[in-house]
C-alpha positions in Angstrom: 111.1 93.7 69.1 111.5 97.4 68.7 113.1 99.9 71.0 109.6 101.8 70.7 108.1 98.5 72.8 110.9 97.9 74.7 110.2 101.4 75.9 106.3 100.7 76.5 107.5 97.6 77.9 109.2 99.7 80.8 106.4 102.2 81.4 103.8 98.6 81.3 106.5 97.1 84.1 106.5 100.7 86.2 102.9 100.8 86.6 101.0 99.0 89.1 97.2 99.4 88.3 94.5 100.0 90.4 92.0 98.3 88.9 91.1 94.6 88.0 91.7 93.2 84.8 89.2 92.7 82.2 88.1 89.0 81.3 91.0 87.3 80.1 93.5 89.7 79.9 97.4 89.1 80.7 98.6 90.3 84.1 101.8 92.2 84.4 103.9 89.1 85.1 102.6 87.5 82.2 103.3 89.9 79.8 106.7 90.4 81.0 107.2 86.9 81.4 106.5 86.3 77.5 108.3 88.8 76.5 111.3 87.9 78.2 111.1 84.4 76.7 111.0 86.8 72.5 113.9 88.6 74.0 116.4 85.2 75.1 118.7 85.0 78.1 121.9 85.8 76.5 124.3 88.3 78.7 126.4 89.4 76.2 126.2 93.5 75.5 123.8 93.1 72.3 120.5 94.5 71.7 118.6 91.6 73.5 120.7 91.9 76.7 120.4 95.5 76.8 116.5 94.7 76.6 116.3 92.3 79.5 118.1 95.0 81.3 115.3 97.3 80.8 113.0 94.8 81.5 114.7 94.1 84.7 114.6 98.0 85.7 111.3 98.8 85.1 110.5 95.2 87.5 112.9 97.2 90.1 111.0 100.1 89.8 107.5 98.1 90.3 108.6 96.8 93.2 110.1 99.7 94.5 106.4 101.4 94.3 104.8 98.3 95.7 107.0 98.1 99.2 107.3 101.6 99.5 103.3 101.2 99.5 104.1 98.2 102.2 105.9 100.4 104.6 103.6 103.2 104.1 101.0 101.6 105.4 102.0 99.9 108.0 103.7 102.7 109.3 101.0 104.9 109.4 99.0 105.8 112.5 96.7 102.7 112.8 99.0 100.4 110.4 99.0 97.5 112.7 96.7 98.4 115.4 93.1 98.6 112.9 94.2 96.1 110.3 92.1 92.7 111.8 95.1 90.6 109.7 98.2 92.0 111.2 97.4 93.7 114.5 99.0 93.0 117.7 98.0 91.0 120.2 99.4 90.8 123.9 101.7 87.8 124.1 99.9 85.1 125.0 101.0 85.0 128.5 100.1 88.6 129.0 96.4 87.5 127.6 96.2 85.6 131.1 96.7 88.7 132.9 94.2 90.7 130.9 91.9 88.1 131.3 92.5 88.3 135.2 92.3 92.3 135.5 88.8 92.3 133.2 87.3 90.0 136.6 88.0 92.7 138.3 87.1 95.6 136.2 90.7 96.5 135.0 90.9 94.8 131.7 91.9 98.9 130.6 95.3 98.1 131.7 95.7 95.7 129.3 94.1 97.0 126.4 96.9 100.2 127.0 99.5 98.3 126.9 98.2 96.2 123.7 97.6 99.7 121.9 100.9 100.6 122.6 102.5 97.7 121.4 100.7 98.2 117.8 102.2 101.8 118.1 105.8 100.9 118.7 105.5 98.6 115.4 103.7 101.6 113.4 107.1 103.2 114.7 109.5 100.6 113.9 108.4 99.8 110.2 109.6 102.7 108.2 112.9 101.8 108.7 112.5 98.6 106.6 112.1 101.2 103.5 116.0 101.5 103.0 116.3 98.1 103.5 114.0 97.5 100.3 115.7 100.0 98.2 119.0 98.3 99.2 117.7 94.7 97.9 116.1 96.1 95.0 119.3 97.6 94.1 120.9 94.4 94.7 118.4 92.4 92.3 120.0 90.6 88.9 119.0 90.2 85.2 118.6 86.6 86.5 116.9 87.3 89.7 114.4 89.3 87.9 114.1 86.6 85.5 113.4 84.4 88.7 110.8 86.6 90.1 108.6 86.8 86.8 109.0 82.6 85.8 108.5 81.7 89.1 105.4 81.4 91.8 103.2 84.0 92.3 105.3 85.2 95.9 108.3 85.0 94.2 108.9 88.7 94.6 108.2 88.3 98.7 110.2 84.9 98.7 112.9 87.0 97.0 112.5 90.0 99.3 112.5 88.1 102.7 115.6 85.7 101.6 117.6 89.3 101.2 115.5 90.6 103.9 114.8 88.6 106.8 118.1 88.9 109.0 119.1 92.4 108.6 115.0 93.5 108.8 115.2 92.1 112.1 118.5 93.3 112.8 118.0 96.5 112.2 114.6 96.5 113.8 115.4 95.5 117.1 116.8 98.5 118.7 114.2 100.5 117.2 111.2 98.5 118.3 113.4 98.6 122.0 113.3 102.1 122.0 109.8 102.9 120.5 108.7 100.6 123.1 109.7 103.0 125.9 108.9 106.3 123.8 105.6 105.5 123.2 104.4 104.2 126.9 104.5 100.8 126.5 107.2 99.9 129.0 105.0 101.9 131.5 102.3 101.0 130.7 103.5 97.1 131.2 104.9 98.2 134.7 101.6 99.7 135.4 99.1 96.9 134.5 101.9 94.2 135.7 102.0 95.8 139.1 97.8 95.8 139.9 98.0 92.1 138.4 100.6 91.3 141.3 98.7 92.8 143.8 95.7 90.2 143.1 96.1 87.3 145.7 96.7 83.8 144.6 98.2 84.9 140.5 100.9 82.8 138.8 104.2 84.4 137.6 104.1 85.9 134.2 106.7 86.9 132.0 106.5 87.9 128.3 109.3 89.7 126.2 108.0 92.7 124.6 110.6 93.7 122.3 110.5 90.2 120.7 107.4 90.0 120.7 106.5 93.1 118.9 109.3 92.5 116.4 107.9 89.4 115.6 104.9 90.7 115.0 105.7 93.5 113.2 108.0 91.8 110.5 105.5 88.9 109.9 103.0 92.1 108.5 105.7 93.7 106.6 105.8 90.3 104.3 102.8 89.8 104.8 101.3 92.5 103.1 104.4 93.0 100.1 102.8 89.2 99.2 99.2 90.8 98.7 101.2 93.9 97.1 102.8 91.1 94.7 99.2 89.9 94.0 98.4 92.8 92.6 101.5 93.2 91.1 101.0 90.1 89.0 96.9 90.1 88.4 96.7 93.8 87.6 97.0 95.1 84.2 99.1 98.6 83.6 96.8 101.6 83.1 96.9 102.0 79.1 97.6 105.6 78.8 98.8 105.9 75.9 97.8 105.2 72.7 101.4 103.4 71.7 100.6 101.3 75.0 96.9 100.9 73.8 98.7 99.0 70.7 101.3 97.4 71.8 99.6 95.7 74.4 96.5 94.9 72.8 95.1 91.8 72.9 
C-alpha cells in the first residue's frame, strides 16, 4: 500500500458520514478492518507499523468526534429530559408519591421535581468529555485493532471498561451539587412535605443523587453505542477524487 492511501485511509477513518450507505457498500469498520489485515500486525518501526499507527489515529480521531457528539447532546437543554429512551424518571418509590399527590390534584409537585432531575443530568454530563479524550488518548495499536475485529459495540465495550468507575466518580459530586443548583432538592422538600401531610401515607425514601447518576451514565453509553453504529454502517463522505478511487468498489 501507498503512503497516498494510507493518507486517504486516515481522512476515510476521521469522517463519520451522515448518510446511509449505498447497497452493498463496506462500512467504515470494514474497510479499515481489511486493510489492517494488507498491512500485518508487526510492531517493529517499519513502514507497515508506522501504517497501523495511522490507522489507529485516524480511529482515535473518529471516536473523538463521535462522543464529543455523545456528550453534546446529552448535555444540551432537553438531553435527557425529551429523549423518550434516556429520560428520567422519579425513582420508583417517588412514583408512589406522585401517584398519591395526582388524587388530589398535586401531581405538579412531582412532575417539578422529575424535570429537575433530567436538568441536573443535562448538567452533570459534560464533564464525561475529558474523560473520553483521556481514554482515547489511552487507546493502543492493539486496542484499536480490538475495536475494528471485534463486535459491533466494541468501541462502547472499550469505552465503558476505561470508563465506567472514574465516569461515575467523577460525576457524583457534580450531579450532588447540580441537584441543589438547579431546584431539585427543593423541589423534593416541597412535594415530600404536602405528601406527608396526606393522612394514612407510607414512609418513602429515594436517593436522588444515585439515582440520577445512574441514570445519567446508563444514557451516556447508551447513546456512544448508537454513535458506534453509525460509526461502523456509515460510509465516509467521498470528497475527493483520490478518495473516490481509492475506495471504489
Amino acid at each position: 500500500m501507498t503512503m497516498k492511501q494510507l493518507a486517504a485511509l486516515c481522512a476515510l477513518l476521521t469522517g463519520i458520514a451522515a448518510f446511509s450507505p449505498p447497497a452493498g457498500a463496506q462500512s467504515f469498520f470494514d474497510k479499515g478492518k481489511d486493510l489492517l489485515k494488507g498491512l500485518g500486525g508487526s510492531s517493529a518501526p517499519s513502514t507497515d507499523a508506522l501504517s497501523v499507527t495511522d490507522i489507529a489515529a485516524g480511529l482515535k480521531e473518529a471516536l473523538r468526534i463521535g462522543s464529543e457528539r455523545v456528550v453534546g447532546t446529552l448535555g444540551a437543554a432537553d438531553g435527557f429530559n425529551k429523549s423518550p429512551d434516556v429520560h428520567i424518571p422519579l425513582p420508583g418509590a417517588l412514583q408512589k408519591v406522585q401517584s398519591a399527590l395526582s388524587k388530589i390534584g398535586m401531581s405538579s409537585l412531582a412532575d417539578d421535581v422529575e424535570l429537575r432531575l433530567n436538568r441536573a443530568a443535562e448538567a452533570a454530563v459534560p464533564k464525561a468529555k475529558s474523560l473520553f479524550v483521556d481514554a482515547i488518548s489511552e487507546m493502543t495499536v492493539d486496542d484499536a485493532r480490538g475495536i475494528l475485529n471485534g463486535p459491533k459495540d466494541s468501541a462502547t465495550q472499550y469505552f465503558r471498561s476505561k470508563m465506567s468507575a472514574p465516569l461515575a466518580a467523577d460525576m457524583k459530586p457534580i450531579v450532588d451539587t447540580q441537584l441543589s443548583e438547579v431546584g431539585a432538592i427543593a423541589a423534593y422538600d416541597k412535594m415530600m412535605g404536602q405528601y406527608k401531610s396526606m393522612p394514612f401515607v407510607p414512609d418513602v425514601k429515594a436517593d436522588l443523587t444515585d439515582h440520577v447518576l445512574t441514570k445519567a451514565i446508563d444514557g451516556v453509553f447508551l447513546y456512544l453505542g448508537r454513535e458506534e453504529a453509525a460509526i461502523r454502517d456509515n460510509p465516509a463522505k467521498r470528497t475527493t477524487e483520490l478518495l473516490q478511487k481509492v475506495f471504489a468498489k
